[in-house]
N, C-alpha and C positions, 0 to 999 in steps of 0.2 A: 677744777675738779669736776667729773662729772659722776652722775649718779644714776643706777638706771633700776627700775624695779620691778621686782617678776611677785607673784603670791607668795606671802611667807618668806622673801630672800632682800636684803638690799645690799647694794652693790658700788662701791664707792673708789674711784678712779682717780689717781693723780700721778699716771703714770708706773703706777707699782698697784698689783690686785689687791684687795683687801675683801672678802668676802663673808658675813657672819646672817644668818635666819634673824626677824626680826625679833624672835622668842628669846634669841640669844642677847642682841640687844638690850631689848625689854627686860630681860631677867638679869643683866646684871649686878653682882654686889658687889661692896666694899671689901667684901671678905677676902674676894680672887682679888684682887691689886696686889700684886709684890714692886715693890720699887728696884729700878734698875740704874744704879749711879751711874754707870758707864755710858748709859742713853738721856741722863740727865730726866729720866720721865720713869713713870710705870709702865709695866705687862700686866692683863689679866688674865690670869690662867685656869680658864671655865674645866670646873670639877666634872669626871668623864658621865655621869648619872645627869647631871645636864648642856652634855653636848651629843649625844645618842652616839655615844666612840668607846668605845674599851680603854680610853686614856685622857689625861689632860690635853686640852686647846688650848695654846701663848695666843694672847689677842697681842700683836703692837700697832701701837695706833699712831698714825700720821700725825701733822703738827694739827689738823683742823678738828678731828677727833678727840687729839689731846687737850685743846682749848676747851671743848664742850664739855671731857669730864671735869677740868680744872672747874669750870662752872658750875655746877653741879654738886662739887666738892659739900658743901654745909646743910644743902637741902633735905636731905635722910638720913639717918644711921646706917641702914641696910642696902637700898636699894641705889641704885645710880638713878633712874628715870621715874620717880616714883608718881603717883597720879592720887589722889585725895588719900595719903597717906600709905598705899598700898602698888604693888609692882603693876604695871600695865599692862594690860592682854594684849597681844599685836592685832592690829584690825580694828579695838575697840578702848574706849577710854569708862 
């Protein structure tokens, strides 16, 4: 996998593009997870007032992305990435 990163964008290769702003990252919840039985995993599907689109974004996420939410899983209620109890700025902790 490679990863390459520009301000504000990261960018994550394993032969298939996968492309999300680090804000999108960062601001992930629990809330956009819908589980997908037929991929044996979830999709998040970023609400369009935080993806700057007039519609939903499907996040699917590759096996090494879906490990890290699996991790993640118990650490917050709300947030996926959460930082002394609260969502993370990108750039700053």
């Amino acid at each position: 996998m490679a990863t390459t990163r520009t301000p504000g964008v990261t960018i994550l290769t394993d032969g298939r593009r996968f492309i999300l702003r680090d804000s999108n990252v960062c601001g992930l919840e629990w809330t956009w997870e819908v589980a997908v039985p037929e991929l044996g995993r979830s999709v998040f599907v970023i609400p369009p007032e935080a993806f700057k689109t007039e519609r939903p974004h499907v996040v699917t996420l590759n096996d090494v992305a879906w490990s890290i939410v699996k991790a993640q899983r118990s650490i917050h209620p709300i947030w996926l990435f959460p930082f002394r109890g609260r969502r993370i700025t990108p750039g700053r902790t």
